[in-house]
C-alpha positions as CSV (number, residue, x, y, z in Angstrom):
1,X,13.5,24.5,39.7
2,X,16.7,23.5,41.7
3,X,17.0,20.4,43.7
4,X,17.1,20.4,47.2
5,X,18.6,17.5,47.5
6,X,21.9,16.7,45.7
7,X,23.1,14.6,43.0
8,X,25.8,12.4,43.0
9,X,27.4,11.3,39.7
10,X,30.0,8.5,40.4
11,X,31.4,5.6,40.1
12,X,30.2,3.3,43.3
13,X,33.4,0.5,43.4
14,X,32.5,-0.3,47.0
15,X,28.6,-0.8,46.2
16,X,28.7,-2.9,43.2
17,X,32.3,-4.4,43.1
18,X,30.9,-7.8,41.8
19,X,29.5,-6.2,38.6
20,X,33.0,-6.5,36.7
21,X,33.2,-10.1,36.2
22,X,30.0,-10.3,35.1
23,X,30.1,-7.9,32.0
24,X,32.6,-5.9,30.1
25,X,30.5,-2.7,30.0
26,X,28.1,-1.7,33.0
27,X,27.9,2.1,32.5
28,X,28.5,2.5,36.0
29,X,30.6,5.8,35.9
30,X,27.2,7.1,34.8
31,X,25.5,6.2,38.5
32,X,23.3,8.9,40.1
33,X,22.5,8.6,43.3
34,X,19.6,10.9,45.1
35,X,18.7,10.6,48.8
36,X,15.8,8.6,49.6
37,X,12.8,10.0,49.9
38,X,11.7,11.4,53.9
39,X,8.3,10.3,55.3
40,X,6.0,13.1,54.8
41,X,5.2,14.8,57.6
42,X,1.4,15.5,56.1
43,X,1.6,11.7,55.9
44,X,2.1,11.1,59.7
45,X,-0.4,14.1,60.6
46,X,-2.8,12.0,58.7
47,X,-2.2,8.7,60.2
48,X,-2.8,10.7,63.6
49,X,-5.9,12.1,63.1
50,X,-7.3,8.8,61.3
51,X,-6.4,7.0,64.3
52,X,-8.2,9.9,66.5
53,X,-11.1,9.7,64.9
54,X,-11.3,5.8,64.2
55,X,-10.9,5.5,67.9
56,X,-12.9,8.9,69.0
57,X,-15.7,9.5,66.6
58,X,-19.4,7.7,66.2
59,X,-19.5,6.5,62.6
60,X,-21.7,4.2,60.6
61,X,-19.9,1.0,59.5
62,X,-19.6,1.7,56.1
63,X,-17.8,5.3,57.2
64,X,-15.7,3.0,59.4
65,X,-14.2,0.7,56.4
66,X,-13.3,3.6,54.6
67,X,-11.2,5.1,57.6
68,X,-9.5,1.9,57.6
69,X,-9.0,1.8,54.4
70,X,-7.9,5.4,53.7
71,X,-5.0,4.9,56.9
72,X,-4.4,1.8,55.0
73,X,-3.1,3.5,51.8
74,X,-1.2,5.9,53.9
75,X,0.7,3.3,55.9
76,X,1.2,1.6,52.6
77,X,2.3,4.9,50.8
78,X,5.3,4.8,54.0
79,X,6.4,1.6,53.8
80,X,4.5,-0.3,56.8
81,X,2.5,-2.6,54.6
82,X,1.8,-4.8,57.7
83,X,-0.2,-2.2,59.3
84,X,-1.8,-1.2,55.9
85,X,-2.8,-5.0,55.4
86,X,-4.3,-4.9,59.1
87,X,-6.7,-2.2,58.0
88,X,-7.5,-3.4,54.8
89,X,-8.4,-6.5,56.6
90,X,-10.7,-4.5,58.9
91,X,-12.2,-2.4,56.1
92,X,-13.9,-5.5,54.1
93,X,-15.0,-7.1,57.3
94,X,-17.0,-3.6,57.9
95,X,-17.5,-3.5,53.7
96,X,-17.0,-7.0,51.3
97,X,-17.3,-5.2,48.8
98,X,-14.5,-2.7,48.8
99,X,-12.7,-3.8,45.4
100,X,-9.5,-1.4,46.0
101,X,-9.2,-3.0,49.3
102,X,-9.1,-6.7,47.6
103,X,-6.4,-4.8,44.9
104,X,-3.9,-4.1,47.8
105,X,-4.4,-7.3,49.7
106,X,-3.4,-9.2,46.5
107,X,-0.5,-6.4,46.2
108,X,1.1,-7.0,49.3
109,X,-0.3,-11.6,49.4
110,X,2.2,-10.9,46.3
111,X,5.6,-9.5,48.0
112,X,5.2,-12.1,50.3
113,X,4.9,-14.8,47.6
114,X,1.5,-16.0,49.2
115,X,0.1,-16.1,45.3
116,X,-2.7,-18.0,46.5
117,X,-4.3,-15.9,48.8
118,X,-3.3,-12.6,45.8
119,X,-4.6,-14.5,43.2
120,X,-8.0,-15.0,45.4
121,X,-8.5,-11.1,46.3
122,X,-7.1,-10.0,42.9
123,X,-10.3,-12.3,41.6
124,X,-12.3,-10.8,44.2
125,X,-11.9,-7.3,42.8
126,X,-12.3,-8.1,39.4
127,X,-15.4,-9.8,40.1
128,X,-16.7,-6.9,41.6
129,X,-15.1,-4.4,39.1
130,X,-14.5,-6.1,35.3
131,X,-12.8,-2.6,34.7
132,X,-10.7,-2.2,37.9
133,X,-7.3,-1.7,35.2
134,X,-5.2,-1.9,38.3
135,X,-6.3,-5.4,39.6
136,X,-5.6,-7.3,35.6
137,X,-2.1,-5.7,35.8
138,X,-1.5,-7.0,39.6
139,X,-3.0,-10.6,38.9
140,X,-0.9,-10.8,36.3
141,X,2.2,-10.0,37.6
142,X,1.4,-12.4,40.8
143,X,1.2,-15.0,38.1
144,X,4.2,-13.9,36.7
145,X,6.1,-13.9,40.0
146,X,4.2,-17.1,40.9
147,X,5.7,-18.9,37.8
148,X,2.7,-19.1,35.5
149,X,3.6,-15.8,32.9
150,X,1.6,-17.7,30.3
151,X,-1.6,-17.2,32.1
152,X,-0.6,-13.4,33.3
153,X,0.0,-12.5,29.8
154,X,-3.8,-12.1,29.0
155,X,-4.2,-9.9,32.4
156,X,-1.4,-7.9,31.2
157,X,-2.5,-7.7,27.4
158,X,-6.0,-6.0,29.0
159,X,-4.7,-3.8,30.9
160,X,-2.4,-2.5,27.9
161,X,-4.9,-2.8,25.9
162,X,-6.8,0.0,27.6
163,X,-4.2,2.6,27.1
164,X,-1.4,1.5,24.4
165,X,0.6,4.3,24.1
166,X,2.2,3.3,28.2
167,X,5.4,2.2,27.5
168,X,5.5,1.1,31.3
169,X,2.6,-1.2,30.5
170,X,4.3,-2.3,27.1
171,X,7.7,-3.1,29.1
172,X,5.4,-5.3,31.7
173,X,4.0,-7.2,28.8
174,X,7.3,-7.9,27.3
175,X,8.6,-9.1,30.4
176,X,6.1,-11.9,30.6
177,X,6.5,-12.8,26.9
178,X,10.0,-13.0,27.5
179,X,9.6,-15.6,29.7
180,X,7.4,-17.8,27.1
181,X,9.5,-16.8,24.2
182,X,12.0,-14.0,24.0
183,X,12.3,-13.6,20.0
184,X,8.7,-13.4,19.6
185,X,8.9,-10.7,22.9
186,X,11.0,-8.1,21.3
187,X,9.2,-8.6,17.7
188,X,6.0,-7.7,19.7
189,X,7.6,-5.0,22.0
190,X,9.6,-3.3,18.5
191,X,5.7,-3.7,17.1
192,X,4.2,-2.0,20.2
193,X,6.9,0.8,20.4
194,X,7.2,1.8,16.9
195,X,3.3,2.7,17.7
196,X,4.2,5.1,20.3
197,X,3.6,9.0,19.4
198,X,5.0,10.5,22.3
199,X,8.8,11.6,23.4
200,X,8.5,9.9,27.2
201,X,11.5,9.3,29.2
202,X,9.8,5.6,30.1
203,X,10.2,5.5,26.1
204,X,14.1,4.5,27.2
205,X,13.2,1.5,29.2
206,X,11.8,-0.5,25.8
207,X,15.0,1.2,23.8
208,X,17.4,-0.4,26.6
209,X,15.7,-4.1,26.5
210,X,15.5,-3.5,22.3
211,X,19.2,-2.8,22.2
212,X,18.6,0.5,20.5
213,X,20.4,2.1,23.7
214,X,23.1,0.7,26.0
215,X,23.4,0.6,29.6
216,X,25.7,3.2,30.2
217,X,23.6,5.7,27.3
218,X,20.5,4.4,29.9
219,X,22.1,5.7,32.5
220,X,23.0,8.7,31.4
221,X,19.4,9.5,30.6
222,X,18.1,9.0,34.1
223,X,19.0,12.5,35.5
224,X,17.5,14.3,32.0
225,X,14.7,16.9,32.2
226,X,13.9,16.4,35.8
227,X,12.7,19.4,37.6
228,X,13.0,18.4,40.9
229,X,14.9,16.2,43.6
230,X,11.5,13.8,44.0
231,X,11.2,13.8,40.2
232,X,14.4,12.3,39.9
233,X,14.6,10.1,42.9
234,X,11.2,8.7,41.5
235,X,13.0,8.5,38.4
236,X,16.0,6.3,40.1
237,X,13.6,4.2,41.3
238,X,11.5,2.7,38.5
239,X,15.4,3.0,36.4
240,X,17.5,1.1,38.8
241,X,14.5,-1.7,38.7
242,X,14.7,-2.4,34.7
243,X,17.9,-2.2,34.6
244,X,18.1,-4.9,37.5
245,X,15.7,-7.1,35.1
246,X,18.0,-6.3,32.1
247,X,21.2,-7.6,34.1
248,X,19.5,-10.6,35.5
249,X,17.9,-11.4,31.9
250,X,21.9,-10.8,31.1
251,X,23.2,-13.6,33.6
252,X,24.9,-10.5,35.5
253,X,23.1,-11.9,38.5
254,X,25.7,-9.1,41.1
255,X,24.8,-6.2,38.9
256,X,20.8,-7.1,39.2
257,X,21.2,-7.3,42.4
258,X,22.2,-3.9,43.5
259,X,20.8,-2.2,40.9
260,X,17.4,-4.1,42.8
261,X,19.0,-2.5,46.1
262,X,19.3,0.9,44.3
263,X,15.7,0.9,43.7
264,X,14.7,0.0,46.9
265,X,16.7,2.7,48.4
266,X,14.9,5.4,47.1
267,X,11.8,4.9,49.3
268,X,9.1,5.2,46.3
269,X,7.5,2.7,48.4
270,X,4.3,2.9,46.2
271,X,6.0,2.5,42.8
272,X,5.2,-0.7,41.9
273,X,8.9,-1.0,40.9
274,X,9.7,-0.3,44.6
275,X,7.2,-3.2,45.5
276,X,9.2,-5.9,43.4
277,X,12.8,-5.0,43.3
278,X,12.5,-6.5,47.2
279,X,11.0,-9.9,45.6
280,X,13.2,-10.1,42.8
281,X,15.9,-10.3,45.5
282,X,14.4,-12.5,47.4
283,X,13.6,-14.6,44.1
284,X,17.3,-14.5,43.3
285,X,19.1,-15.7,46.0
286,X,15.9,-18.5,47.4
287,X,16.9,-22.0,47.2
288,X,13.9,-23.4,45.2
289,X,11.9,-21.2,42.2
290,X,8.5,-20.1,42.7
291,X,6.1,-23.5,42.6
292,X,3.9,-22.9,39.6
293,X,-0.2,-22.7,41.2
């Protein structure tokens, strides 16, 4: 299938014009940029007739909470997470027991750095779901944001443990080992890949933090065997945002940084890579670290 959007292959010396005193080699002629993803327009024709029929329509309480909650998920999925956490608010007051509800409250308690209140809804799912995958991996990366990786580690190592072959979910568990004890990280993460039967693209990410492939090769890789222009600008998305954690692991604190930007720029706003590359920024450049809770 062609795009319909184009690529751009190029070297961006306005964007990232810090990068070169911060490491010999960034790869950068390898850069491919993709326009951001549009709002969908089935997305807003949603969001109108859930407001219509929130507002219009006699409906038990229970049918009321999942209203909310569905126009939560789409205001999420389009980047208003303010409104989206409004009506998952309203949903558990109509429904405590909503557990996916509790899973995006600690999502978003989480961007803002409010670990206390996402540590207390990510609890509140679990204890309602002990198999709600989704919630382990989001506890433990609010731990991991919040400065306590050694406690997110177990969350993580459950939720990989429940499908191994992920490298997304192996690169997520190396990150927070890293933090503990980067030897013993990439002996576990060369351990964890070497178990992998499967050619995935993601397969690249645990290559690039191994060494087995360089920035620039990493790069290069991004635009391969994409079929279409949202394939690859998902693509961009969860790439710019390791490679932002391999530079800032790297001391190449300028290169981080934009490739963080890159990521955000895509609009995947419901990539969980999208979610953090904002925090990571906001991480970077805040006065004081995150107070370990």
């Amino acid at each position: 299938m062609n795009f319909k959007l184009p690529i751009i292959s190029t070297l961006i010396l306005g964007l990232l014009t810090g990068c070169a005193s911060t490491t010999k080699t960034t790869g950068l002629e390898n850069l491919v940029i993709a326009e951001p993803l549009p709002i969908n327009q089935q997305s807003e024709l949603a969001l109108a007739r859930l407001s219509e029929i929130i507002a219009k329509v006699e409906v038990t309480e229970e049918q009321r909470a999942k209203l909310y909650y569905d126009r939560g998920v789409i205001y999420d999925s389009v980047g208003l997470r303010g409104l989206a956490s409004f009506d998952f608010q309203r949903a558990l007051r109509l429904k405590p027991d909503m557990v996916d509800a509790y899973n995006f409250i600690g999502i978003h308690a989480t961007q803002r750095q409010e670990f206390l209140q996402a540590f207390e809804a990510f609890d509140s799912a679990i204890e309602l779901n002990p198999n709600h995958d989704y919630a382990y991996l989001n506890r433990g990366i609010a731990l991991y944001y919040g400065g306590r990786p050694e406690l997110g580690i177990a969350d993580i190592e459950k939720f990989h443990a429940r499908e191994q072959e992920d490298p997304y979910r192996i690169a997520w568990l190396y990150l927070l080992e890293r933090e503990i004890d980067p030897i013993k990280a990439s002996d576990h993460l060369k351990t964890n890949m070497s178990k992998l039967n499967h050619g995935s693209w993601a397969n690249n990410i645990l290559k690039l933090y191994l060494g087995d492939l360089s920035e620039s090769e990493f790069l290069q890789t991004m635009p391969q065997g994409v079929s279409s222009s949202q394939e690859l600008t998902n693509r961009l998305c969860e790439g710019y945002f390791y490679l932002g954690k391999y530079n800032l692991h790297r001391g190449n604190k300028n290169a981080a940084a934009n490739y963080f930007k890159l990521a955000l720029s895509t609009n995947v706003y419901e990539f969980i890579e999208h979610r953090y590359a904002k925090l990571e920024l906001a991480l970077m450049y805040s006065i004081t670290a995150p107070s370990k809770l």
